[in-house]
PDB file of N, CA, C, O and CB in Angstrom:
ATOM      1  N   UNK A   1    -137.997-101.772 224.941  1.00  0.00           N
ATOM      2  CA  UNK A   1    -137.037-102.373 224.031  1.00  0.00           C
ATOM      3  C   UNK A   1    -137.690-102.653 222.680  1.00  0.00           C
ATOM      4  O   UNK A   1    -136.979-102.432 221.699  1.00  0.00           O
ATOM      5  CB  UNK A   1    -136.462-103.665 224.629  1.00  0.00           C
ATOM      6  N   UNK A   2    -138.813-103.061 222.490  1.00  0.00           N
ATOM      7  CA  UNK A   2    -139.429-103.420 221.367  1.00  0.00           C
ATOM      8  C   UNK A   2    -139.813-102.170 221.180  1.00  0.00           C
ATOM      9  O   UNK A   2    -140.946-102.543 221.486  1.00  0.00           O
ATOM     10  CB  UNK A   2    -140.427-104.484 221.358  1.00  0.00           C
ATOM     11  N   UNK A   3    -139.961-100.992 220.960  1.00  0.00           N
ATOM     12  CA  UNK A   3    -140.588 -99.872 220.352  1.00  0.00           C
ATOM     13  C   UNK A   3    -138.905 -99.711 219.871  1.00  0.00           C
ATOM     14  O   UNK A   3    -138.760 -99.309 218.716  1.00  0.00           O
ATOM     15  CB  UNK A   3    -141.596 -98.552 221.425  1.00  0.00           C
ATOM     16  N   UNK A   4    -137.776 -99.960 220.575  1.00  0.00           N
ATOM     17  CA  UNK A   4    -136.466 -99.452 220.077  1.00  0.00           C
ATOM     18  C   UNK A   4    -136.084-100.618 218.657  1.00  0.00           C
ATOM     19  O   UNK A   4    -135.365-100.351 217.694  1.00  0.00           O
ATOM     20  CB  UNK A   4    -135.168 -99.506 221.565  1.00  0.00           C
ATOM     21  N   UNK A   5    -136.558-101.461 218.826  1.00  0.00           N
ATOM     22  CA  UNK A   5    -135.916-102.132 217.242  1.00  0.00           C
ATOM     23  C   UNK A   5    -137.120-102.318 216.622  1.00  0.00           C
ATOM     24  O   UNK A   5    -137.295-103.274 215.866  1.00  0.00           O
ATOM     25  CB  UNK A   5    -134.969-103.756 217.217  1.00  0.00           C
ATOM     26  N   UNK A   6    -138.006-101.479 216.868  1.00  0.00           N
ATOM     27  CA  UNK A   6    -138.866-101.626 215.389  1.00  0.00           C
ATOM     28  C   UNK A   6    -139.826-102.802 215.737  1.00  0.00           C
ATOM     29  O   UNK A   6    -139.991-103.494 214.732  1.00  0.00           O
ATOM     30  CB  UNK A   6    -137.793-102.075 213.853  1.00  0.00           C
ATOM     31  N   UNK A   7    -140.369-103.167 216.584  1.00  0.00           N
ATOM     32  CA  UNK A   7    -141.388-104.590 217.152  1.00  0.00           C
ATOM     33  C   UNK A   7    -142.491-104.036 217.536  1.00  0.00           C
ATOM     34  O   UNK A   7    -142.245-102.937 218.034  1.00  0.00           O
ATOM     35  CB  UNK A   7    -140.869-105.562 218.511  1.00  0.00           C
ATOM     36  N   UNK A   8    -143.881-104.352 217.534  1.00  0.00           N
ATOM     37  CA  UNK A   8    -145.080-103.842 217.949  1.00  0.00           C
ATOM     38  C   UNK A   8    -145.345-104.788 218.914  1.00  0.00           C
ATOM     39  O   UNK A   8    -146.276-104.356 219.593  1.00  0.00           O
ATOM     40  CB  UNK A   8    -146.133-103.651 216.925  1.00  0.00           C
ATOM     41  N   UNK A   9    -144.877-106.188 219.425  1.00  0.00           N
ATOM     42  CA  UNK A   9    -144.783-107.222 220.247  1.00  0.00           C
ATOM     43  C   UNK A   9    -143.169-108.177 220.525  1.00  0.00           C
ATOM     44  O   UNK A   9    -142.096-107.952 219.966  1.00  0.00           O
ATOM     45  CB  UNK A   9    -145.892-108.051 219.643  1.00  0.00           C
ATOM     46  N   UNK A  10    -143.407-109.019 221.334  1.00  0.00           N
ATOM     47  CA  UNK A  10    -142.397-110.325 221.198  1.00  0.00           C
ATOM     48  C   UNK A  10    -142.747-111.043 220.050  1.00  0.00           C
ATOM     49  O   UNK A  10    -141.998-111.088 219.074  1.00  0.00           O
ATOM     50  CB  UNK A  10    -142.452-111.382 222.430  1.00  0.00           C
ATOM     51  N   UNK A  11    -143.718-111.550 220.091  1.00  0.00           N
ATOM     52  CA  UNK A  11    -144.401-112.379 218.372  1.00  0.00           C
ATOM     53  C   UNK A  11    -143.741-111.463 217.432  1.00  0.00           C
ATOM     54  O   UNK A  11    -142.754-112.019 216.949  1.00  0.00           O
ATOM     55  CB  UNK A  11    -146.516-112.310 217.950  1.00  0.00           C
ATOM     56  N   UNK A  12    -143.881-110.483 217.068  1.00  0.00           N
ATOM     57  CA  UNK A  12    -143.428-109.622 216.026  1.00  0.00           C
ATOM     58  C   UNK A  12    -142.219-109.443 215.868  1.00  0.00           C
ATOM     59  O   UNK A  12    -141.919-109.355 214.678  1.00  0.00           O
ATOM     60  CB  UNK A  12    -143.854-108.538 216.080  1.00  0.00           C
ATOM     61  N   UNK A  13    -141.252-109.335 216.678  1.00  0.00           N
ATOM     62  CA  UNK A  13    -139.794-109.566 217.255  1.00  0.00           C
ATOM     63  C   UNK A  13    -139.396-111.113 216.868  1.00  0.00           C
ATOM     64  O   UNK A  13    -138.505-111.054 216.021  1.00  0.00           O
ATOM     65  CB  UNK A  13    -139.755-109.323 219.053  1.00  0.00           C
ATOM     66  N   UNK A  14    -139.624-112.049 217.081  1.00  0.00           N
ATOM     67  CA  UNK A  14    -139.034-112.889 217.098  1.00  0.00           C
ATOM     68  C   UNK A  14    -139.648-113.381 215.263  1.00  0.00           C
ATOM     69  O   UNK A  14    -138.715-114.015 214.770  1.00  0.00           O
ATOM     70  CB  UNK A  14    -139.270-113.726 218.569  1.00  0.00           C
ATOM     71  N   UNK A  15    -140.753-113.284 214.293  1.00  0.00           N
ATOM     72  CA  UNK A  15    -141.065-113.014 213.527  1.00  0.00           C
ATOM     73  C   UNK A  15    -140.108-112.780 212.584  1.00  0.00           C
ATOM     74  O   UNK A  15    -139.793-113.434 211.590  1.00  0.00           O
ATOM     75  CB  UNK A  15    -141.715-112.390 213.795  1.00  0.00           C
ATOM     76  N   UNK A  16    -139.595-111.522 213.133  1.00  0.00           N
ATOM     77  CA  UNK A  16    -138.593-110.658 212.177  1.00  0.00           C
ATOM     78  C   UNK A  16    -137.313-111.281 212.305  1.00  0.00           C
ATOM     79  O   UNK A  16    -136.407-110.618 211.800  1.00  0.00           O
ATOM     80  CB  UNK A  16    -138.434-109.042 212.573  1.00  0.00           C
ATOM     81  N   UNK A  17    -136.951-112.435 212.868  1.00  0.00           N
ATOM     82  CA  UNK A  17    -135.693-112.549 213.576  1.00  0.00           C
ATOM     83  C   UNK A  17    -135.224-113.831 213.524  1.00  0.00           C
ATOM     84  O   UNK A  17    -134.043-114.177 213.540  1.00  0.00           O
ATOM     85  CB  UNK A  17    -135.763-112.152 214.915  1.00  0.00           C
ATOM     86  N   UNK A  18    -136.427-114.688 213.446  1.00  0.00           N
ATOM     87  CA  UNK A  18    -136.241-116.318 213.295  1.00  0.00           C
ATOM     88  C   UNK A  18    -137.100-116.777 211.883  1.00  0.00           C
ATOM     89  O   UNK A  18    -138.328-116.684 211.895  1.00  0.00           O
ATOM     90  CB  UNK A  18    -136.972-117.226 214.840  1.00  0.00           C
ATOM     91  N   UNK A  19    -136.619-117.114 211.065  1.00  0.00           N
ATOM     92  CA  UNK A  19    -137.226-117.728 209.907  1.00  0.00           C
ATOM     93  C   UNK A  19    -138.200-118.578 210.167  1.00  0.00           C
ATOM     94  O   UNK A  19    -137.894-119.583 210.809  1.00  0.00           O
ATOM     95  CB  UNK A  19    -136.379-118.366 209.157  1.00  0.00           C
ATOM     96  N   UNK A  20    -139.723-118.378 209.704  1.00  0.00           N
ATOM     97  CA  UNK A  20    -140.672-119.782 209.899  1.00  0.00           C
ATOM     98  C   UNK A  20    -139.626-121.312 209.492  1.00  0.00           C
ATOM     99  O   UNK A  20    -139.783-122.234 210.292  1.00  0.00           O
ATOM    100  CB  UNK A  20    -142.284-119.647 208.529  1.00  0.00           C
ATOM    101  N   UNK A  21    -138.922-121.492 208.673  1.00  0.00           N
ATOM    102  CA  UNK A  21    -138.507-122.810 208.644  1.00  0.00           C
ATOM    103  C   UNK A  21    -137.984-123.339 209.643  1.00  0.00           C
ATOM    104  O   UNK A  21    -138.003-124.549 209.869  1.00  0.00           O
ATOM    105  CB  UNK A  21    -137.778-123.022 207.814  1.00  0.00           C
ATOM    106  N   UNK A  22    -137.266-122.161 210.613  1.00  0.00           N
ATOM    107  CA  UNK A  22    -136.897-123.280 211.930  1.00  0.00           C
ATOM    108  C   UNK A  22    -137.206-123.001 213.131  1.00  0.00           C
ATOM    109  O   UNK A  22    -136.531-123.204 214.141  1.00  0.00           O
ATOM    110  CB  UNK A  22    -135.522-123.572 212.170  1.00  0.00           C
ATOM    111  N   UNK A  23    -139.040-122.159 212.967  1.00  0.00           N
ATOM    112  CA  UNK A  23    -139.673-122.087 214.308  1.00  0.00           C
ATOM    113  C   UNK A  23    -140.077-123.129 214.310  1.00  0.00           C
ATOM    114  O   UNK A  23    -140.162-123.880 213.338  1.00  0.00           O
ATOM    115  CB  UNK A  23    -140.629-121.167 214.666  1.00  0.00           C
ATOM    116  N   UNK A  24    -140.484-123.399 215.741  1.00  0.00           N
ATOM    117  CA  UNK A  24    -141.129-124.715 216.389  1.00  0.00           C
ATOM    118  C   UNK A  24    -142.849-123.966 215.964  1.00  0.00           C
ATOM    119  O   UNK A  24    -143.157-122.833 216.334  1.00  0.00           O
ATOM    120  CB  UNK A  24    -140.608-125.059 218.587  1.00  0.00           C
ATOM    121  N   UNK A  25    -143.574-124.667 215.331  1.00  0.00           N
ATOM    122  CA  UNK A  25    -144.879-124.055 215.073  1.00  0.00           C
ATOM    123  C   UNK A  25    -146.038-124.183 216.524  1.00  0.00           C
ATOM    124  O   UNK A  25    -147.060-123.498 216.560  1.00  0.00           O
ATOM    125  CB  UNK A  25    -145.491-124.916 213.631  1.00  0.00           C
ATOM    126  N   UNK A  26    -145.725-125.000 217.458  1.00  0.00           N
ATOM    127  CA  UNK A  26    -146.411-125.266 218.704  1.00  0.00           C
ATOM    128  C   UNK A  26    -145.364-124.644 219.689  1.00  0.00           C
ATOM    129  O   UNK A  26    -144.188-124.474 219.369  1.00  0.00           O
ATOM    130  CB  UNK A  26    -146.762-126.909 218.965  1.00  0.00           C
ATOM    131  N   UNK A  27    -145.971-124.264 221.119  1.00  0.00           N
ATOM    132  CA  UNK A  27    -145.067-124.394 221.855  1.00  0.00           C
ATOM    133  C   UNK A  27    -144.414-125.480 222.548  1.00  0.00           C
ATOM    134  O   UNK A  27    -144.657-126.542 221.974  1.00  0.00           O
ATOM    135  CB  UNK A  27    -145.321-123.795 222.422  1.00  0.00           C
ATOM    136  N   UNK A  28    -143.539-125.643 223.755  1.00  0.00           N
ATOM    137  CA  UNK A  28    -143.206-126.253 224.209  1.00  0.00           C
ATOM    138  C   UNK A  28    -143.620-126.953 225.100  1.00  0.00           C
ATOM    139  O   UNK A  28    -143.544-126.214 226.082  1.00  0.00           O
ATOM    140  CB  UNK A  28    -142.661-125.937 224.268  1.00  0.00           C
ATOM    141  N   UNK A  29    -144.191-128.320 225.572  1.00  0.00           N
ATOM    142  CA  UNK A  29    -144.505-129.411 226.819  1.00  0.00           C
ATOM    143  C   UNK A  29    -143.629-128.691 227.781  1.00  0.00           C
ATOM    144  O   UNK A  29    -142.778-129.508 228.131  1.00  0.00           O
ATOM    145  CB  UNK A  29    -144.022-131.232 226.583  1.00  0.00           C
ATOM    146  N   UNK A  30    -143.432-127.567 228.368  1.00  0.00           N
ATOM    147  CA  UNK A  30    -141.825-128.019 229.423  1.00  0.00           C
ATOM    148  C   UNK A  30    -142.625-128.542 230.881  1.00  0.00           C
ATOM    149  O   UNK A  30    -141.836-128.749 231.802  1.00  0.00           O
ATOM    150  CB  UNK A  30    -140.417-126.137 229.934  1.00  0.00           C
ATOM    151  N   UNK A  31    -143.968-128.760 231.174  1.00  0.00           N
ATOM    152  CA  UNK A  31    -144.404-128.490 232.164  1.00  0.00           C
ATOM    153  C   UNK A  31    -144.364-127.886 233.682  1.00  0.00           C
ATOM    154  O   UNK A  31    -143.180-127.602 233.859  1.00  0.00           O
ATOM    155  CB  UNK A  31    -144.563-129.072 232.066  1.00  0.00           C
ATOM    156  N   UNK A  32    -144.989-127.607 234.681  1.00  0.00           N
ATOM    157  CA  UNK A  32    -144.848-126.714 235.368  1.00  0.00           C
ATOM    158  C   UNK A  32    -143.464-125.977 235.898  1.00  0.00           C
ATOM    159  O   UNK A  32    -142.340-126.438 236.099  1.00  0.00           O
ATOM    160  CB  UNK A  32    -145.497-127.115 236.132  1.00  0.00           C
ATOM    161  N   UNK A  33    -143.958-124.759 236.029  1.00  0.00           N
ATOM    162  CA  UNK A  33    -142.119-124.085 236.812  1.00  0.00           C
ATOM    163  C   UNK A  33    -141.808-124.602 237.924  1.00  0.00           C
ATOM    164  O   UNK A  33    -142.630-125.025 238.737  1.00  0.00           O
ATOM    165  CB  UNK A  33    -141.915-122.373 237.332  1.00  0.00           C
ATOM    166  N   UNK A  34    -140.482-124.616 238.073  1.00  0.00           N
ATOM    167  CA  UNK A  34    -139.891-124.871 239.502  1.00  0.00           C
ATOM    168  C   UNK A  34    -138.918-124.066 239.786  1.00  0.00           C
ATOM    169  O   UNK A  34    -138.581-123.143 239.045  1.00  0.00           O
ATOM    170  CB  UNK A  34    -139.367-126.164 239.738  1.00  0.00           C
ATOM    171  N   UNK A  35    -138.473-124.291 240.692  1.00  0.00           N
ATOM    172  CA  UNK A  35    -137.653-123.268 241.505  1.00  0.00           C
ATOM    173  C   UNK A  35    -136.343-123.960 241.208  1.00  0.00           C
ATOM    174  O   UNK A  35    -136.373-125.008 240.564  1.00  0.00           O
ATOM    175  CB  UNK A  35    -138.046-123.075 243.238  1.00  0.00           C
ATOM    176  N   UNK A  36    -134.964-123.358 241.709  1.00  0.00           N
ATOM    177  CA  UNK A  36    -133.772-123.756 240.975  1.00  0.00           C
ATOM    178  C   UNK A  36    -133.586-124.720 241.953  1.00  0.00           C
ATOM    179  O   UNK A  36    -133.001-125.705 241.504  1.00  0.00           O
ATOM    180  CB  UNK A  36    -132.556-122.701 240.655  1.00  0.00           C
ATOM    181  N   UNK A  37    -133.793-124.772 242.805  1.00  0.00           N
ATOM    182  CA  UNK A  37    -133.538-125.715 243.753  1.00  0.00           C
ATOM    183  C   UNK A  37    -133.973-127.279 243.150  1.00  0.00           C
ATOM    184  O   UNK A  37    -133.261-128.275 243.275  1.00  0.00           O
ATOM    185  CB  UNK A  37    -134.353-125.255 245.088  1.00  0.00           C
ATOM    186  N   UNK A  38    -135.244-127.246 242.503  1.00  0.00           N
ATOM    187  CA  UNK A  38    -136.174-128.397 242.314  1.00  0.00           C
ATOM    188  C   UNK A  38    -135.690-128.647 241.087  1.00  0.00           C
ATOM    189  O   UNK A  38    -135.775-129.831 240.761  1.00  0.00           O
ATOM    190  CB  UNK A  38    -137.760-128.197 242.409  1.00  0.00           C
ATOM    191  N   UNK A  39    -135.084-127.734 240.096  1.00  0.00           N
ATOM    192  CA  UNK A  39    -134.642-127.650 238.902  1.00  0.00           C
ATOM    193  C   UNK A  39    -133.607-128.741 239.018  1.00  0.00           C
ATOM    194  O   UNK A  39    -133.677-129.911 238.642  1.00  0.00           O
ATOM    195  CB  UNK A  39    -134.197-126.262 238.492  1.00  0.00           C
ATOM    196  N   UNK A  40    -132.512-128.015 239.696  1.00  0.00           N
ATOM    197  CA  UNK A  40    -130.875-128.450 240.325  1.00  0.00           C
ATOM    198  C   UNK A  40    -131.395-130.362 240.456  1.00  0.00           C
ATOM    199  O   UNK A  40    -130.752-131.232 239.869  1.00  0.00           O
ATOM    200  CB  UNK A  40    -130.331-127.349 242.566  1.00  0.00           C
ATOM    201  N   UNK A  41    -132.418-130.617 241.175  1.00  0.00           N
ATOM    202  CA  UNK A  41    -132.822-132.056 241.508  1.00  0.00           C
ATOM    203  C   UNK A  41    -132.933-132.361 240.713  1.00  0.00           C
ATOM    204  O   UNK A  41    -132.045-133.147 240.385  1.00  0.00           O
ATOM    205  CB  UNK A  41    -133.718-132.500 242.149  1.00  0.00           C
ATOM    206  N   UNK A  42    -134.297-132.036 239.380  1.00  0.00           N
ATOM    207  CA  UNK A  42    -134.116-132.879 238.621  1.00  0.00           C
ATOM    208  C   UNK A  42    -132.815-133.431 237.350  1.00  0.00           C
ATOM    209  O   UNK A  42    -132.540-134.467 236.745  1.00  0.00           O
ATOM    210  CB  UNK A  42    -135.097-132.619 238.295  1.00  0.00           C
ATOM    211  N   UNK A  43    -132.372-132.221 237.428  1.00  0.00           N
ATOM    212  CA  UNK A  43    -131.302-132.419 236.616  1.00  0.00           C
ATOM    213  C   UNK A  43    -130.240-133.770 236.652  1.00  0.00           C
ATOM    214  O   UNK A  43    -129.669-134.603 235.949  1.00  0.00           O
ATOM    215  CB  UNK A  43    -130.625-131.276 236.856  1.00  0.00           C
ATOM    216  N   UNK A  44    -130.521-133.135 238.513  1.00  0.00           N
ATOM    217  CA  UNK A  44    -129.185-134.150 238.810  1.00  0.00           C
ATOM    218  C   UNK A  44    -129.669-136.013 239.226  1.00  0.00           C
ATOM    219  O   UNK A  44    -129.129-137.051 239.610  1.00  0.00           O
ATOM    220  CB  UNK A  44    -128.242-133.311 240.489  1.00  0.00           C
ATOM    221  N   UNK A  45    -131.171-135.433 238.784  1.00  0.00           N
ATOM    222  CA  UNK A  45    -131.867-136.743 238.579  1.00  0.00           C
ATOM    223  C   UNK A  45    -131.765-137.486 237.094  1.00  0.00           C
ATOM    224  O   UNK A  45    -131.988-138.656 236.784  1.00  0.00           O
ATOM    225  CB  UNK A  45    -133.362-136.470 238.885  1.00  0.00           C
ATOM    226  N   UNK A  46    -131.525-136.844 236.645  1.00  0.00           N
ATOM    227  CA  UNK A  46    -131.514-137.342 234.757  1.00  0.00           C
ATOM    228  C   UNK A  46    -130.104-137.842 234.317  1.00  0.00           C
ATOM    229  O   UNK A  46    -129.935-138.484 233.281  1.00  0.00           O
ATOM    230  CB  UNK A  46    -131.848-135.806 233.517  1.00  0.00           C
ATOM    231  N   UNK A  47    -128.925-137.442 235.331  1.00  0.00           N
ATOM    232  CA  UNK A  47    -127.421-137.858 235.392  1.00  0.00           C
ATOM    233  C   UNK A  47    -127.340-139.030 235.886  1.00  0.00           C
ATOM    234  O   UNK A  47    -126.555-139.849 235.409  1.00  0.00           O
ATOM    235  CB  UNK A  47    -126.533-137.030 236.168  1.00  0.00           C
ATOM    236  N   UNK A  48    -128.291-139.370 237.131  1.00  0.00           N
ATOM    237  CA  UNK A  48    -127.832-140.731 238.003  1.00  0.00           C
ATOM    238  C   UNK A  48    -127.658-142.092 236.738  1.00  0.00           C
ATOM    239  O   UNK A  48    -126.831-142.966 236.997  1.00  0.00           O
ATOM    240  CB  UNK A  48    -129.361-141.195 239.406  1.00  0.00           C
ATOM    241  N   UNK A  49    -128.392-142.184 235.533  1.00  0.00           N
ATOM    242  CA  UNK A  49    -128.239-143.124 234.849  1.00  0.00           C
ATOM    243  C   UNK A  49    -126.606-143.043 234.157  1.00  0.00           C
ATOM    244  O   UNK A  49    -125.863-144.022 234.076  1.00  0.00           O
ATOM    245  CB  UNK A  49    -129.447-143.113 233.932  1.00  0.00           C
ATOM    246  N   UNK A  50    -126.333-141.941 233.791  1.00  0.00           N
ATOM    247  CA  UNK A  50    -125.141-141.569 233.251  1.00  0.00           C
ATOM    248  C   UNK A  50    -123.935-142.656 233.356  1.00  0.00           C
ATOM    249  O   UNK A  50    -124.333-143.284 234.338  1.00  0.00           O
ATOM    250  CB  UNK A  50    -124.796-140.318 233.904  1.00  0.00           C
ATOM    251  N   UNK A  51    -123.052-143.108 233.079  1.00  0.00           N
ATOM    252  CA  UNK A  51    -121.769-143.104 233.614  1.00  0.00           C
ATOM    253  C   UNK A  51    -120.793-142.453 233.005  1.00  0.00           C
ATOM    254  O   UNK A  51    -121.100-141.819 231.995  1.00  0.00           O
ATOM    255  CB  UNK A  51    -121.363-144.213 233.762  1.00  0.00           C
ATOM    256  N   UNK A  52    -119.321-142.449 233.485  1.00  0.00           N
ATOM    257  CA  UNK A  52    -118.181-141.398 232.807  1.00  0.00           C
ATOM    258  C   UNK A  52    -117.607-142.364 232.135  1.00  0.00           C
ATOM    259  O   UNK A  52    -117.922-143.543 232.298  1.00  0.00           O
ATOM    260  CB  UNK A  52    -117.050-140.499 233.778  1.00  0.00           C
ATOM    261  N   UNK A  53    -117.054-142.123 231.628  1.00  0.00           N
ATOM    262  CA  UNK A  53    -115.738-142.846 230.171  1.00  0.00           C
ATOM    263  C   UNK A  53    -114.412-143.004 231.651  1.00  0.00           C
ATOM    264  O   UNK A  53    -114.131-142.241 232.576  1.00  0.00           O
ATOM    265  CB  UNK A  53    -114.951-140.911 228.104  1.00  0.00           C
ATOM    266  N   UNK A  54    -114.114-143.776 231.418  1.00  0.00           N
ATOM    267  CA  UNK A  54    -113.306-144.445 232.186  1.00  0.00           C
ATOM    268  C   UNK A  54    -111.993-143.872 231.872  1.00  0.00           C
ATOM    269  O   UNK A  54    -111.399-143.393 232.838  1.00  0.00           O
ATOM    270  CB  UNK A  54    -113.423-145.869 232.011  1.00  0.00           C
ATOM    271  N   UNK A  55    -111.603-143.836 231.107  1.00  0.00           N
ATOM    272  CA  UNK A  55    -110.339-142.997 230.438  1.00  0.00           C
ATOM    273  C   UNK A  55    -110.656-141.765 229.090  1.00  0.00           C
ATOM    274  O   UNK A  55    -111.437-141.768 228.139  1.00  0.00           O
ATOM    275  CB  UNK A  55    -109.270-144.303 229.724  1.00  0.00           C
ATOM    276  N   UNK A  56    -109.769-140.922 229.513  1.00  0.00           N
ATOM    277  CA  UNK A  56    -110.202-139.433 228.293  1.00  0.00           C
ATOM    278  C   UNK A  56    -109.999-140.127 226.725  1.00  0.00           C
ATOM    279  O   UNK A  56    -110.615-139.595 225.802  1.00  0.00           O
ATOM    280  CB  UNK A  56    -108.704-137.674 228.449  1.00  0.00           C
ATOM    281  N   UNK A  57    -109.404-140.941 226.530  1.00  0.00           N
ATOM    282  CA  UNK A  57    -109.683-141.513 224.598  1.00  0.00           C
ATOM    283  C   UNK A  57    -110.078-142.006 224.327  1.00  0.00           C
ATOM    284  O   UNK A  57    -110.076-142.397 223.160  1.00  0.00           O
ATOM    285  CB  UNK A  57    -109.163-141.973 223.699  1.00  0.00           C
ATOM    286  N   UNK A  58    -111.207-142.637 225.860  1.00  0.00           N
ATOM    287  CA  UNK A  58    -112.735-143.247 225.173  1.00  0.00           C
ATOM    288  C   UNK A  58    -113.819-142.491 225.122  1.00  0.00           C
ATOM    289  O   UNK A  58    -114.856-143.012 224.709  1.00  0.00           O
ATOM    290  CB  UNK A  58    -113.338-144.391 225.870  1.00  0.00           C
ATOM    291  N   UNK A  59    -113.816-141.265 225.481  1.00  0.00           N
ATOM    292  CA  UNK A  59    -114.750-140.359 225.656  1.00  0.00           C
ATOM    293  C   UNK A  59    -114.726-139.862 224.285  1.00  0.00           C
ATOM    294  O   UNK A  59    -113.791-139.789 223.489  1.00  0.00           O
ATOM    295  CB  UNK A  59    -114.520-139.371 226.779  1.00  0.00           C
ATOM    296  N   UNK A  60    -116.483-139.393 224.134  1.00  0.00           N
ATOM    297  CA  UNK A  60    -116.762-139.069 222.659  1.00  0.00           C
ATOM    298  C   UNK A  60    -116.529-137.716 222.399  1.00  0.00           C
ATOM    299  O   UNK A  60    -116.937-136.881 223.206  1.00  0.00           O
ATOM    300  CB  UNK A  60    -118.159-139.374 222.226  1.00  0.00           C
ATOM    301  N   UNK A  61    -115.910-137.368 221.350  1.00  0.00           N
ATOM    302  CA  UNK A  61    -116.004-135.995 221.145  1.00  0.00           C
ATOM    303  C   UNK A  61    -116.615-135.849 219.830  1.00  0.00           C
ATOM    304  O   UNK A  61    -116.386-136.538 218.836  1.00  0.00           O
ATOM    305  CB  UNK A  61    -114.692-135.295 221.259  1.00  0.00           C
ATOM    306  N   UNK A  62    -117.194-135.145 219.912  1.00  0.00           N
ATOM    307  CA  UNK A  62    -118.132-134.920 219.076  1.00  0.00           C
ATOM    308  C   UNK A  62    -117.573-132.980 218.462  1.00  0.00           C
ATOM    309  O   UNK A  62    -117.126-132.028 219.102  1.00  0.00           O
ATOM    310  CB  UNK A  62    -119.833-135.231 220.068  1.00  0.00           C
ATOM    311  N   UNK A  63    -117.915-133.171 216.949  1.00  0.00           N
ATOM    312  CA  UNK A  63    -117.152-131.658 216.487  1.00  0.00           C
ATOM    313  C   UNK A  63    -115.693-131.632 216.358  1.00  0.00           C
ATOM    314  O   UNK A  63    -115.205-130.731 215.676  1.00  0.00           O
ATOM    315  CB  UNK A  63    -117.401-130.479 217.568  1.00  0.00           C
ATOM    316  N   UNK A  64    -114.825-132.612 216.996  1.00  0.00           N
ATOM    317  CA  UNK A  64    -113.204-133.118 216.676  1.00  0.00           C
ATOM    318  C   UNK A  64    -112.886-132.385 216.154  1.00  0.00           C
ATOM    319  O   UNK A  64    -112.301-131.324 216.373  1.00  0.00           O
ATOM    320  CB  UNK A  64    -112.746-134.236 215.991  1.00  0.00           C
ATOM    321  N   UNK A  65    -113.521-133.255 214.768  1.00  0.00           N
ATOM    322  CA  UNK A  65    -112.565-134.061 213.905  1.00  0.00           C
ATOM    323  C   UNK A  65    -112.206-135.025 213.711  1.00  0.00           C
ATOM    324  O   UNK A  65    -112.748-135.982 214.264  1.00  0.00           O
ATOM    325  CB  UNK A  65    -111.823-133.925 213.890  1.00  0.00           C
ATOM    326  N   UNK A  66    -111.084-135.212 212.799  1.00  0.00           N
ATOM    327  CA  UNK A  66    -110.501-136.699 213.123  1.00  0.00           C
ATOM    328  C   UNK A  66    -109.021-136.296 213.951  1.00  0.00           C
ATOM    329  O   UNK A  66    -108.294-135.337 213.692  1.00  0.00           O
ATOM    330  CB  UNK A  66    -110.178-137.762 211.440  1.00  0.00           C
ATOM    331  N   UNK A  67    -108.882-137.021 214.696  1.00  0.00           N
ATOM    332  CA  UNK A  67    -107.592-136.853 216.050  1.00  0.00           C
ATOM    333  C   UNK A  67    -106.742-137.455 215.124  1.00  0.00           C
ATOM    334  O   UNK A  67    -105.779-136.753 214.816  1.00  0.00           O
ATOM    335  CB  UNK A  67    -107.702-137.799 217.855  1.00  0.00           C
ATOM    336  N   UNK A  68    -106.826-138.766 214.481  1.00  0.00           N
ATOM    337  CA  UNK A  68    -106.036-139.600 213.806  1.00  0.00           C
ATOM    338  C   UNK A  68    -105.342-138.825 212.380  1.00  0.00           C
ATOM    339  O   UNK A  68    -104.238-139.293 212.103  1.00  0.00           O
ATOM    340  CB  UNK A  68    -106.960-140.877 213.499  1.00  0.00           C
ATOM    341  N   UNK A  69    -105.622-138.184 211.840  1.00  0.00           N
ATOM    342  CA  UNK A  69    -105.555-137.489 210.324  1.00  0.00           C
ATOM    343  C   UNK A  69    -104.164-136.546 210.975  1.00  0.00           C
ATOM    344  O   UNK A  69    -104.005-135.797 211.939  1.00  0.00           O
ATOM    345  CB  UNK A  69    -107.366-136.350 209.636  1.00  0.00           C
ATOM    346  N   UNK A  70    -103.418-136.995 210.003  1.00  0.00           N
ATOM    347  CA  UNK A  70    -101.716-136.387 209.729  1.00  0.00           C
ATOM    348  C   UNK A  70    -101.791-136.277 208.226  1.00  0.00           C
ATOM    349  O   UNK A  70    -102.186-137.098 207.399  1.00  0.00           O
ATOM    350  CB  UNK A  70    -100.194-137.604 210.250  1.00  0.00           C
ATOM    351  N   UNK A  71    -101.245-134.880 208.061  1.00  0.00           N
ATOM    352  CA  UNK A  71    -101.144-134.854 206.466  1.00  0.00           C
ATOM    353  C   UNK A  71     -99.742-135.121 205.955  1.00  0.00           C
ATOM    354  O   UNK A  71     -99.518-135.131 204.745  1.00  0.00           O
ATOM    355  CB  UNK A  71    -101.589-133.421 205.875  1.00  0.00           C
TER     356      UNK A  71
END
């Protein structure tokens, strides 16, 4: 795939493709892999704090708009 668009690597590919201003200049902490299974856990470990909006017009939406605005 990279010999087909013109890349001598992935570095070189992504180079051509993502502007230095909004690469991450380090990589990422994600620490070790897991399996989807262990994935699926933690995820659904990071929700238990969560709670739901009790009714849908207290829930945030975010990107709207304004709901209220009549012209």
């Amino acid at each position: 795939m990279l010999k087909v668009v013109g890349a001598d690597s992935l570095e070189d590919l992504i180079s051509q493709t993502l502007p230095a201003s909004i690469r991450q200049p380090h990589p990422l902490n994600t620490g070790a892999a897991m399996s989807e299974a262990e994935a699926l856990d933690f995820l659904r470990g990071l929700g238990q704090g969560q709670r739901l909006a009790r009714r849908v017009d207290r829930a945030t939406r975010f990107g709207s708009g304004i709901a209220s605005y009549r012209p």
